[in-house]
N, C-alpha and C positions, 0 to 999 in steps of 0.2 A: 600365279598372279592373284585367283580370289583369294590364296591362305593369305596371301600379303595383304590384302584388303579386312578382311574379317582381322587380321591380330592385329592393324591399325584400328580399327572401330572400335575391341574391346580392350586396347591400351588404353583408352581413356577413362577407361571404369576399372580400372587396376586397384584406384584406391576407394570406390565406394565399397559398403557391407550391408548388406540385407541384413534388416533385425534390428532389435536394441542395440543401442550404442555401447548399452553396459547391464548384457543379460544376465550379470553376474548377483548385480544389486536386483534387475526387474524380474526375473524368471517368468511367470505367470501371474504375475499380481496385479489388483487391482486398485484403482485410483478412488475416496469418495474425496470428494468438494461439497465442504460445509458452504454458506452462505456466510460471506464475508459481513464484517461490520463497517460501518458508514463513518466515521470518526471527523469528517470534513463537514463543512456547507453544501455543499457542491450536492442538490439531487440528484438520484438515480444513478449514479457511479456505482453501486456495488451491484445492480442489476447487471449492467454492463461487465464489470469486470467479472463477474462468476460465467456470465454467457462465455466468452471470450477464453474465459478458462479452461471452462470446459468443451469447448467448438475446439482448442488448438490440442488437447491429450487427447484426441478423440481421432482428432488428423495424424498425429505425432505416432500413435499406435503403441509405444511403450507399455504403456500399461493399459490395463481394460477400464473405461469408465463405469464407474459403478453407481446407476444411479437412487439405488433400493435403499441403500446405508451397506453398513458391513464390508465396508473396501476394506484392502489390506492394508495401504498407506490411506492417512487422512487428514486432510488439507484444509488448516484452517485459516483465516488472514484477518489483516483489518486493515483499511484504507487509512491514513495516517493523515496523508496531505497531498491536496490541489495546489499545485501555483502556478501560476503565467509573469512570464517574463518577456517585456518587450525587447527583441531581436531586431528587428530593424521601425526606421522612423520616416516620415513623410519628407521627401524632397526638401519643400520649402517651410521646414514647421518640424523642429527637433521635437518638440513637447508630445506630435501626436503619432501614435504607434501605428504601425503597418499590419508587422508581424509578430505574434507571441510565441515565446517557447512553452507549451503547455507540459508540465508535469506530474506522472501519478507518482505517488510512491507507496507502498505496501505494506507489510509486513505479516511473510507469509510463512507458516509454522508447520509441517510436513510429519508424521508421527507412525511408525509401523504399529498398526491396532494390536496386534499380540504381543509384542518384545514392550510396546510403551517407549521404545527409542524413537527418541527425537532425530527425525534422518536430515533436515532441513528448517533452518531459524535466521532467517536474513532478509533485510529490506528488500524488495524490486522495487525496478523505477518502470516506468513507460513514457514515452516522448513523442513529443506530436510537434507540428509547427502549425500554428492558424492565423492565418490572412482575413484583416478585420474589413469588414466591407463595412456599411450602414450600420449592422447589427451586430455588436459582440455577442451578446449573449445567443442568438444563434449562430452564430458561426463553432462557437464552444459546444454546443447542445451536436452540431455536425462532427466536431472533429472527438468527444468522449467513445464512440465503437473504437476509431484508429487508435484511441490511446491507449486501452482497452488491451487492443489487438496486440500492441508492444509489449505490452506488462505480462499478457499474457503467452507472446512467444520467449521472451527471457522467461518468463519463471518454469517454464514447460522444460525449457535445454537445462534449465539447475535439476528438476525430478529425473528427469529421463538421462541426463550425465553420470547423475551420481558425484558432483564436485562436490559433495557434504562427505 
């Protein structure tokens, strides 16, 4: 009766794997993140999204953050564009917005420091939803971490994948 219990408990981790997803591409290497470029209006976004960056490969474990220089892969980006898009409207009053779709998009550049191969060159997005009370512009100043936090768990699963 307990073997039956134990090989149900660990049936359900049948398919998880300890490790990189793709120890093939990471072996021991380590990750540097340049400080991104700001290319929008929108202040303090590139403080945000380098935090965020590097909080989630940090969490993620694939590769070791390197924060001295001299990583093995090295991550450079530029914030490209902010936009908000009204999702939904007030009841009684189409003209006045609720909720916006807030959007980062990226464009982040991945480089193995020895070979000079380019291992990743592709837009990320991150996506938020923010609910306008009184005050837009803080409610936006609230929701750039979570957006942040998006862009920078997409762009973490493209390094650590290896889909390039």
């Amino acid at each position: 009766m307990l073997a039956a219990l134990l090989e149900g408990a660990c049936g359900g981790c049948a398919g998880y794997r300890l490790g990189p997803t793709n120890p093939e591409l990471t072996g021991d290497k380590t990750v540097q993140v340049n400080f991104f470029e700001n290319r929008t209006l929108e202040p303090r976004l590139a403080e945000a999204v380098n935090h965020a960056l590097r909080k989630r490969l940090q969490q993620d474990g694939t590769y070791r953050l390197n924060t001295r220089g001299d990583g093995d892969i090295i991550v450079n980006g530029a914030i490209l564009k902010f936009d908000r898009q009204g999702v939904s409207f007030q009841p009684n009053d189409i003209l006045t917005v609720r909720d916006y779709q807030v959007t980062l998009t990226v464009k982040v550049t991945a480089t193995d420091r020895l070979s000079g191969k380019v291992v990743l060159d592709r837009e990320v997005t991150g996506r938020t939803t923010v609910r306008v009370g009184s005050d837009l512009p803080s409610a936006e100043r609230q929701a750039v971490p979570v957006l942040a936090e998006d862009f920078a768990r997409n762009a973490t699963t493209l390094l650590a994948e290896g889909t390039w």
